[in-house]
Chimera marker file (.cmm) of the C-alpha trace (Angstrom):
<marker_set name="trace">
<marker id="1" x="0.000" y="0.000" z="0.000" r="1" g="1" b="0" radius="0.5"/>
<marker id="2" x="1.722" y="3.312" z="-0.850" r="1" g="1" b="0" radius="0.5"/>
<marker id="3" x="0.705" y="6.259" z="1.469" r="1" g="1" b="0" radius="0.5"/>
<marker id="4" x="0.927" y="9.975" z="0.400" r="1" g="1" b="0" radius="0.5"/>
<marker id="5" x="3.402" y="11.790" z="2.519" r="1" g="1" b="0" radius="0.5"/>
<marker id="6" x="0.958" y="14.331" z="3.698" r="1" g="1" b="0" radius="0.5"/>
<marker id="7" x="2.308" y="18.137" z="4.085" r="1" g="1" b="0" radius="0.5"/>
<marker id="8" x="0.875" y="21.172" z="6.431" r="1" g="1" b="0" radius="0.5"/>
<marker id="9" x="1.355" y="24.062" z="7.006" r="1" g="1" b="0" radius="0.5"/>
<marker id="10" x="5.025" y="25.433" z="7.365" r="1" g="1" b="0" radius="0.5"/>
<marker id="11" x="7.246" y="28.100" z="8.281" r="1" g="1" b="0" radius="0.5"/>
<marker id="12" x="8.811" y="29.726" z="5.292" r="1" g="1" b="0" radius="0.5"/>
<marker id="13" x="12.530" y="28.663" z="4.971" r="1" g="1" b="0" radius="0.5"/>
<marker id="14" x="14.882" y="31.046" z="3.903" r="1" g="1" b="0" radius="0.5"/>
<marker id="15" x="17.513" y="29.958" z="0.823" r="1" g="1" b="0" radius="0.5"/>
<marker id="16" x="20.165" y="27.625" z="2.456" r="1" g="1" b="0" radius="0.5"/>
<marker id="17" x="23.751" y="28.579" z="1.747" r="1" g="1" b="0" radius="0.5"/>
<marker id="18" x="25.306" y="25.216" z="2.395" r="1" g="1" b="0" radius="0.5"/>
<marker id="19" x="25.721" y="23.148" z="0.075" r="1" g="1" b="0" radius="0.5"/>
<marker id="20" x="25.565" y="20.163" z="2.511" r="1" g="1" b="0" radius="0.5"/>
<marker id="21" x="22.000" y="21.079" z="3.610" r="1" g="1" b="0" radius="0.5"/>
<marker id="22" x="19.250" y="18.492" z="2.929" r="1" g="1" b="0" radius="0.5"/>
<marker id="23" x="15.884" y="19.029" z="3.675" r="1" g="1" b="0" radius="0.5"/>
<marker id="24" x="12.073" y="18.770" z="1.984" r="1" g="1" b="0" radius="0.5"/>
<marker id="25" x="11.501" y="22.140" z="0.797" r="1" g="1" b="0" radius="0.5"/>
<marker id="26" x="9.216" y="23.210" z="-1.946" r="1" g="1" b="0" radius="0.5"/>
<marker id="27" x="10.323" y="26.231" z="-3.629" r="1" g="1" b="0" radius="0.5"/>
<marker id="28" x="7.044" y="28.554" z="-4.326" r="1" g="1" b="0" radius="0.5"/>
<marker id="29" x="7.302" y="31.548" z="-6.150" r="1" g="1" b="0" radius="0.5"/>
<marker id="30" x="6.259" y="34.758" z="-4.381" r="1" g="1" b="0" radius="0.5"/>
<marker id="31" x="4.235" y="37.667" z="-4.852" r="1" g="1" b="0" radius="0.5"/>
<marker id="32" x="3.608" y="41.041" z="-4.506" r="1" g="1" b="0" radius="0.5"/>
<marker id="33" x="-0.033" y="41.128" z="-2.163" r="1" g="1" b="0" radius="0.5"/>
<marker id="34" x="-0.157" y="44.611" z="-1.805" r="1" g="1" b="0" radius="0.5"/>
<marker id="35" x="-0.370" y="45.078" z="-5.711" r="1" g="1" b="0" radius="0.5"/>
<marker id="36" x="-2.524" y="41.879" z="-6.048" r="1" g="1" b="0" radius="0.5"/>
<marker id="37" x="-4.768" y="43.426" z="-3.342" r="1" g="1" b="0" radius="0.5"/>
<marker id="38" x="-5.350" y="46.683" z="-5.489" r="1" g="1" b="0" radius="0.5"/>
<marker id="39" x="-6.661" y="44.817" z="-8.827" r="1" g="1" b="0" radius="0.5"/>
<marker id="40" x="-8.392" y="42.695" z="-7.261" r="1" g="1" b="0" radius="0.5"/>
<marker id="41" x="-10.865" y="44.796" z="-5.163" r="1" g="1" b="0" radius="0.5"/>
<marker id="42" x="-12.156" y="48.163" z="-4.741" r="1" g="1" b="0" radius="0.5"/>
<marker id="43" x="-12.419" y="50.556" z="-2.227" r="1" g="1" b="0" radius="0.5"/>
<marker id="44" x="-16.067" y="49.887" z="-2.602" r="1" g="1" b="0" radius="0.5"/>
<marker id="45" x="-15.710" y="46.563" z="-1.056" r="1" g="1" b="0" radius="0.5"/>
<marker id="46" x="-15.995" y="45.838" z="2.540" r="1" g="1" b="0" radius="0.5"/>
<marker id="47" x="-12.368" y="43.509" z="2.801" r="1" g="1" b="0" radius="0.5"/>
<marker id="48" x="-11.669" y="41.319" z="5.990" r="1" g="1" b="0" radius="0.5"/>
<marker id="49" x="-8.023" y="40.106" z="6.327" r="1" g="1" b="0" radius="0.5"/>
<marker id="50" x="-7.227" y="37.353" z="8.679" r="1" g="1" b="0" radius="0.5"/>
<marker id="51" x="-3.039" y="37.395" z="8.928" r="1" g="1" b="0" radius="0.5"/>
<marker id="52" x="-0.882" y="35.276" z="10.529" r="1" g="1" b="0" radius="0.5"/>
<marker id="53" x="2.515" y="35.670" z="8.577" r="1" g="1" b="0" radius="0.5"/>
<marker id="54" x="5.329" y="34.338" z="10.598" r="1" g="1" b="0" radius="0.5"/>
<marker id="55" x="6.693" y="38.176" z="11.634" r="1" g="1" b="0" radius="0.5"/>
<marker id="56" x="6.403" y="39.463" z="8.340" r="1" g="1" b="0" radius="0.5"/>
<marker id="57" x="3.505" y="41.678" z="9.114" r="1" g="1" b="0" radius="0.5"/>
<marker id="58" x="6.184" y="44.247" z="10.173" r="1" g="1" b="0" radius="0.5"/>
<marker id="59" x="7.259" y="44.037" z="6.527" r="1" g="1" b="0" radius="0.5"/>
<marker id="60" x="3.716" y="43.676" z="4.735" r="1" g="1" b="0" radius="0.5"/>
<marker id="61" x="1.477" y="46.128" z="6.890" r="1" g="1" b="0" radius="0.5"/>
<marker id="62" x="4.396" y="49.533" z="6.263" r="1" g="1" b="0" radius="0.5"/>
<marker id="63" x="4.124" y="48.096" z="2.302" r="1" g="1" b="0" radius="0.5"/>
<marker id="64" x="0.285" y="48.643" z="2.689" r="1" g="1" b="0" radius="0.5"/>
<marker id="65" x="0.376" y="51.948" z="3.943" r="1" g="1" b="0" radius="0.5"/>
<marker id="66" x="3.259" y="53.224" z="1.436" r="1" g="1" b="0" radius="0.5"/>
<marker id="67" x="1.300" y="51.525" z="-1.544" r="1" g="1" b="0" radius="0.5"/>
<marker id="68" x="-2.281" y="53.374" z="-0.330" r="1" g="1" b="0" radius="0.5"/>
<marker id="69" x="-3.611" y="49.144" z="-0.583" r="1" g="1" b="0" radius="0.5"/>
<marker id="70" x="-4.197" y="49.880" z="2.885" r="1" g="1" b="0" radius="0.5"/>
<marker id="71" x="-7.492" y="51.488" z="1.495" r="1" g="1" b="0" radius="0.5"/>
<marker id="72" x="-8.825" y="48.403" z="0.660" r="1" g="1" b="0" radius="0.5"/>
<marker id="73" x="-8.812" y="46.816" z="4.014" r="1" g="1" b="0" radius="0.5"/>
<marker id="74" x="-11.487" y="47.543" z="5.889" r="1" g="1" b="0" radius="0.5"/>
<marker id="75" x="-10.948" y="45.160" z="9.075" r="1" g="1" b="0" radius="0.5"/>
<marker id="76" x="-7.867" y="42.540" z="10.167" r="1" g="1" b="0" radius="0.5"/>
<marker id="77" x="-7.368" y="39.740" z="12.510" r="1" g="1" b="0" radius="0.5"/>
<marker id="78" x="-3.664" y="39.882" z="12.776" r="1" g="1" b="0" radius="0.5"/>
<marker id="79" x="-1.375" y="37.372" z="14.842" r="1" g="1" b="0" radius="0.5"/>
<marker id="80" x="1.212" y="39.868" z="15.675" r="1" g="1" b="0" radius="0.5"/>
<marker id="81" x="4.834" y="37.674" z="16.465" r="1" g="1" b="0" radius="0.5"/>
<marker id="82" x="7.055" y="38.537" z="19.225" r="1" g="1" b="0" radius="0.5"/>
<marker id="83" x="9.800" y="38.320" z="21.011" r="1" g="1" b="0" radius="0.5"/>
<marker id="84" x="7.513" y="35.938" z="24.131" r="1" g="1" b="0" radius="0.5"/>
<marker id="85" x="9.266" y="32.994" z="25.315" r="1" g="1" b="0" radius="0.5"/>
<marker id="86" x="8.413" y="29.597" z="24.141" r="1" g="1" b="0" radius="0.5"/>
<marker id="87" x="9.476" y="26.064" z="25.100" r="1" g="1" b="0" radius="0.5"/>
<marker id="88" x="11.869" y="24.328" z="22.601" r="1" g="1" b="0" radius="0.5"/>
<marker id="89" x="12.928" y="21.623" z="24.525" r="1" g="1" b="0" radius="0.5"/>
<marker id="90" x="11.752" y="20.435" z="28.274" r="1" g="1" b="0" radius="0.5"/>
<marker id="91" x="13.193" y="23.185" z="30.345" r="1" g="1" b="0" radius="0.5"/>
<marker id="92" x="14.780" y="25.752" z="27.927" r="1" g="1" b="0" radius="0.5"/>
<marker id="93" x="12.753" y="28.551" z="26.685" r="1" g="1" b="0" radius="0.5"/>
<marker id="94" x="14.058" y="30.603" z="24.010" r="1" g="1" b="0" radius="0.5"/>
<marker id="95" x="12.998" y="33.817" z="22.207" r="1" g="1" b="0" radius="0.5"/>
<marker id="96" x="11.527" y="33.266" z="18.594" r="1" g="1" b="0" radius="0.5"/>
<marker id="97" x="11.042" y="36.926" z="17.095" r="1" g="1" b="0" radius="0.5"/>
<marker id="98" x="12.997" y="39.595" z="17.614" r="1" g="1" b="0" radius="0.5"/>
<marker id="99" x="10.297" y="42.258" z="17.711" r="1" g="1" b="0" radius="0.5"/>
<marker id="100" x="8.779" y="43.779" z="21.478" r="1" g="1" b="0" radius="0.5"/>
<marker id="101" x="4.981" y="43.336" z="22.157" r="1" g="1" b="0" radius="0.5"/>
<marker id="102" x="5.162" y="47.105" z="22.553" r="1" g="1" b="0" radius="0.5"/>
<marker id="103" x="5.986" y="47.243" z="18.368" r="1" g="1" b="0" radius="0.5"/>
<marker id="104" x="3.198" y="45.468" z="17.551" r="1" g="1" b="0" radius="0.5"/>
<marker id="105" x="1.258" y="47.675" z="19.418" r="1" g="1" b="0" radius="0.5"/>
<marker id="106" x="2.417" y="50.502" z="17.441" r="1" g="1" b="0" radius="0.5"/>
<marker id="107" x="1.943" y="48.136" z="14.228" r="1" g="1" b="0" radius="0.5"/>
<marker id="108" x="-2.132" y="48.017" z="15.335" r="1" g="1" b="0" radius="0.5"/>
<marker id="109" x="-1.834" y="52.017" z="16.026" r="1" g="1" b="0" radius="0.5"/>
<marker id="110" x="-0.643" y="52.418" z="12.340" r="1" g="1" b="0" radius="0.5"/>
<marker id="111" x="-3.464" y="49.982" z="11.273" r="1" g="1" b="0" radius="0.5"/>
<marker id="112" x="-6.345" y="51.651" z="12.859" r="1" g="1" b="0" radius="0.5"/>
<marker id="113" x="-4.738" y="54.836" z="12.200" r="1" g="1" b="0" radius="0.5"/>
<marker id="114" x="-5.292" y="54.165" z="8.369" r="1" g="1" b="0" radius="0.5"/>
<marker id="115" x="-8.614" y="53.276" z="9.123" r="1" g="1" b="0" radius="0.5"/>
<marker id="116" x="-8.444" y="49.681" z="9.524" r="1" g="1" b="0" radius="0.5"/>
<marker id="117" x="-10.734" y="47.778" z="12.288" r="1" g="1" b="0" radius="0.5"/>
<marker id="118" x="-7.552" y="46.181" z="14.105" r="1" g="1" b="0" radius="0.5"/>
<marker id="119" x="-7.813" y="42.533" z="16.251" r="1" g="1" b="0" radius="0.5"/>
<marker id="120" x="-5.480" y="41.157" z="18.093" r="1" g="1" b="0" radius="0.5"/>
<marker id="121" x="-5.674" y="37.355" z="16.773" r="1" g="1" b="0" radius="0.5"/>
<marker id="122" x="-3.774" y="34.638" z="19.186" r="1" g="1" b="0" radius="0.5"/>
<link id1="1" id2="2" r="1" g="1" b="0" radius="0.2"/>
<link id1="2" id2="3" r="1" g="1" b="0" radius="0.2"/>
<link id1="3" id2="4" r="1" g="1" b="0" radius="0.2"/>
<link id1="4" id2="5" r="1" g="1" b="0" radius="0.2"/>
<link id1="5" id2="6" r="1" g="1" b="0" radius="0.2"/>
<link id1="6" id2="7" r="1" g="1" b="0" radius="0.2"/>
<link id1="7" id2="8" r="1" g="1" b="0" radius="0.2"/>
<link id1="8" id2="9" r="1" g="1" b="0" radius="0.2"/>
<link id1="9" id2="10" r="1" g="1" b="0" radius="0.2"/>
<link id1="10" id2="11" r="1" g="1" b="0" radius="0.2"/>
<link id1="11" id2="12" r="1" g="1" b="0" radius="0.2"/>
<link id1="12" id2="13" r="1" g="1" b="0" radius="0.2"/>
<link id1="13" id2="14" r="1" g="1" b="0" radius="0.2"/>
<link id1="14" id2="15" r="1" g="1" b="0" radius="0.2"/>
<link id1="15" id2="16" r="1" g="1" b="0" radius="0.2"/>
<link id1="16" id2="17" r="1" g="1" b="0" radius="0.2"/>
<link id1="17" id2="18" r="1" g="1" b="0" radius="0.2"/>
<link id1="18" id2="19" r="1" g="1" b="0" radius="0.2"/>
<link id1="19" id2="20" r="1" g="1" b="0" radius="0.2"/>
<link id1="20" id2="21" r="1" g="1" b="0" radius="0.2"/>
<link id1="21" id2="22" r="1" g="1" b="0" radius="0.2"/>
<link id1="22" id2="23" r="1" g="1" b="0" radius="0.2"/>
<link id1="23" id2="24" r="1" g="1" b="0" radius="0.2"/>
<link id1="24" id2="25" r="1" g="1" b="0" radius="0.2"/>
<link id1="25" id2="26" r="1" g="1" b="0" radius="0.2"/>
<link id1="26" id2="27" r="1" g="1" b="0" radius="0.2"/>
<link id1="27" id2="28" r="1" g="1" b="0" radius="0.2"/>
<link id1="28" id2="29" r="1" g="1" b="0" radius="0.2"/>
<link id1="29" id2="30" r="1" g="1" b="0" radius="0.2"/>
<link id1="30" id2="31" r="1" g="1" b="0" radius="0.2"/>
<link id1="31" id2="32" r="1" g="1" b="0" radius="0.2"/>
<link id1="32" id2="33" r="1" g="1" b="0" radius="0.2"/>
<link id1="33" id2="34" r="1" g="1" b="0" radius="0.2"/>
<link id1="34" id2="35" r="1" g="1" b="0" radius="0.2"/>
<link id1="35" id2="36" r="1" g="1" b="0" radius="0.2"/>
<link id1="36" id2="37" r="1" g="1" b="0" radius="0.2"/>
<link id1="37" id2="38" r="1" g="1" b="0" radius="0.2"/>
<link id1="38" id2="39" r="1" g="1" b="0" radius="0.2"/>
<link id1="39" id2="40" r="1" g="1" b="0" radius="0.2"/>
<link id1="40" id2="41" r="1" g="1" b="0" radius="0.2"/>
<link id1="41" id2="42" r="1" g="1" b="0" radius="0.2"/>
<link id1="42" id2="43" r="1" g="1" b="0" radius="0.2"/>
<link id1="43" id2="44" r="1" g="1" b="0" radius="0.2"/>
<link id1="44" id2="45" r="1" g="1" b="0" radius="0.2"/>
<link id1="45" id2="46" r="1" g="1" b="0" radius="0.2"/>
<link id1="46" id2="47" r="1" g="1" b="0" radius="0.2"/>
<link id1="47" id2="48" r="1" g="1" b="0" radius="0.2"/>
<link id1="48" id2="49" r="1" g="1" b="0" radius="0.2"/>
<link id1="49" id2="50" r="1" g="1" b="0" radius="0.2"/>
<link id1="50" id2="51" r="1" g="1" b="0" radius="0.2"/>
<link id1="51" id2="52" r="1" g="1" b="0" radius="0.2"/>
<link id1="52" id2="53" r="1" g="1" b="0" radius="0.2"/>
<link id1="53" id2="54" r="1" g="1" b="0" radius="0.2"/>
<link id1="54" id2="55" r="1" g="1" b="0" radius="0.2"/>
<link id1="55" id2="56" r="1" g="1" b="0" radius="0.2"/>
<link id1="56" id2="57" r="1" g="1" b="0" radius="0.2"/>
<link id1="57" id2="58" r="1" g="1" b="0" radius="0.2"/>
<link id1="58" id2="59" r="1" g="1" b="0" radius="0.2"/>
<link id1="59" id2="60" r="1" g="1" b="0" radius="0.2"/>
<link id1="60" id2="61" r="1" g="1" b="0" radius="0.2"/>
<link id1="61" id2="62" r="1" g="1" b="0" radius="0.2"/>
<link id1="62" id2="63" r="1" g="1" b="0" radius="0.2"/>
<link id1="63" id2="64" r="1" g="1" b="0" radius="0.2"/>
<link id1="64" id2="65" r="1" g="1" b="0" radius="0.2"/>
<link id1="65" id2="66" r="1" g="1" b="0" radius="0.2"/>
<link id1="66" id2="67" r="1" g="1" b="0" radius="0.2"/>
<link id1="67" id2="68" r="1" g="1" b="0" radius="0.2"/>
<link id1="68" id2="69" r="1" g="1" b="0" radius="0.2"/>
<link id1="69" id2="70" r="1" g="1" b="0" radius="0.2"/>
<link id1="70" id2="71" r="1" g="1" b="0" radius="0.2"/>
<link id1="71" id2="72" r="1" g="1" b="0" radius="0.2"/>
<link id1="72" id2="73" r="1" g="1" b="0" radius="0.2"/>
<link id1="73" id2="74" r="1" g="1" b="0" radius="0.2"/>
<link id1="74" id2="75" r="1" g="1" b="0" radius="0.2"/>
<link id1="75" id2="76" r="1" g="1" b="0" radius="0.2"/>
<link id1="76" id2="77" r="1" g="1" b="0" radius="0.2"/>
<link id1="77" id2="78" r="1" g="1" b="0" radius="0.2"/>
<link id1="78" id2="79" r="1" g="1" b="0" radius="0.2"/>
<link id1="79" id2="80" r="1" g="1" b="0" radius="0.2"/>
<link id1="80" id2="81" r="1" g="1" b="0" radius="0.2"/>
<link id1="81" id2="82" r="1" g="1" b="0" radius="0.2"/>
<link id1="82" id2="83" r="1" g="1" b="0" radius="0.2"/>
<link id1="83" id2="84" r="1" g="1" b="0" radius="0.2"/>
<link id1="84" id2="85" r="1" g="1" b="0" radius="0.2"/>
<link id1="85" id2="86" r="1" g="1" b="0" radius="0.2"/>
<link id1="86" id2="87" r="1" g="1" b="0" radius="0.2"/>
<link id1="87" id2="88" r="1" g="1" b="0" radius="0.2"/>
<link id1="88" id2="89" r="1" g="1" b="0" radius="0.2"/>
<link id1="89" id2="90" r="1" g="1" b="0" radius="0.2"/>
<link id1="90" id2="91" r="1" g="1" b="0" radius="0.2"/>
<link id1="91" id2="92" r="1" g="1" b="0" radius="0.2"/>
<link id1="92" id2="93" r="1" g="1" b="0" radius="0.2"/>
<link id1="93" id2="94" r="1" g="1" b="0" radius="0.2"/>
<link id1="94" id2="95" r="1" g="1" b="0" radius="0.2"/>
<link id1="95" id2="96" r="1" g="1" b="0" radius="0.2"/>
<link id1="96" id2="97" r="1" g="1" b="0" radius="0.2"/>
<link id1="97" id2="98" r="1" g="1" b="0" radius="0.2"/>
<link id1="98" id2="99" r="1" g="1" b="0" radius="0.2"/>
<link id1="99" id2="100" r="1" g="1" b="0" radius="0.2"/>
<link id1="100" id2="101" r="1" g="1" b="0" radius="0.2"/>
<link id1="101" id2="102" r="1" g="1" b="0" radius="0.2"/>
<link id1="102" id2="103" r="1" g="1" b="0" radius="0.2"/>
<link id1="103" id2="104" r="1" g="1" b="0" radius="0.2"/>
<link id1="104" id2="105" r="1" g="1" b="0" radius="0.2"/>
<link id1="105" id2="106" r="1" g="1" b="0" radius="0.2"/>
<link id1="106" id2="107" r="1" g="1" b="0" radius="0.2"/>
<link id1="107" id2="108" r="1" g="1" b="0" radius="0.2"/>
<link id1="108" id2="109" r="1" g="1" b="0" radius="0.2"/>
<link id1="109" id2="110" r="1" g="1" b="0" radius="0.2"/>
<link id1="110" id2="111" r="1" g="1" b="0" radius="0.2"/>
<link id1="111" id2="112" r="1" g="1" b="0" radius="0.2"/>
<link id1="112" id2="113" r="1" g="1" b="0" radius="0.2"/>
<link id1="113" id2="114" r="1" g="1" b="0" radius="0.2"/>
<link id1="114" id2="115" r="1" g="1" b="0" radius="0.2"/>
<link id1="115" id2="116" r="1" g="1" b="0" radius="0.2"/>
<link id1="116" id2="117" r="1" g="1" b="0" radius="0.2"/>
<link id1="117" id2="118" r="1" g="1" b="0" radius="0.2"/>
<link id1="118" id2="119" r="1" g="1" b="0" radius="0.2"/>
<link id1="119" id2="120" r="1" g="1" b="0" radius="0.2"/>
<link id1="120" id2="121" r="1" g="1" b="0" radius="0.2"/>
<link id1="121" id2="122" r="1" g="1" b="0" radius="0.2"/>
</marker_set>
């Protein structure tokens, strides 16, 4: 019987610079959502974003604003990363994200500054 090696949902890996480096990575071709965002709906549209981006909302929310495709959002569940503790291994805790609660904060000011219904999503 052969079973399908099934695949979830993933971090995005960053190119590996050794050449010794094996792993099961996909390589998927990326995009530019903030354009995307723009021709695909209008400012007429009521648009609900649910993110949870792996830390690169600090990235993708400042593109919104520059590229005015912050317009088109009209509300956002965002999983904001930071720098909390987890559990790697039984008894060590170690810091994931190098962002401060306190900057996502400000990233939900900026949101609902632009107009943006802003939630905290956990």
């Amino acid at each position: 019987m052969n079973v399908e090696r099934r695949k979830g949902m993933g971090r995005i890996q960053g190119v590996q610079s050794s050449s010794n480096f094996v792993g099961d990575f996909e390589k998927i071709q990326g995009f530019d959502f903030a354009s995307w965002l723009k021709s695909m709906v209008s400012e007429r549209d009521y648009v609900l974003v649910k993110m949870d981006v792996e830390g690169t909302e600090f990235h993708l929310i400042p593109r919104f604003i520059e590229t005015g495709a912050i317009c088109h959002i009209d509300e956002m569940f965002l999983e904001c990363h930071y720098n909390r503790w987890q559990r790697s291994c039984p008894g060590v805790r170690s810091s994931k994200y190098q962002k401060t609660y306190s900057q996502c904060l400000d990233l939900f000011h900026s949101l609902r500054q632009s107009g943006v219904l802003a939630h905290q999503w956990w």
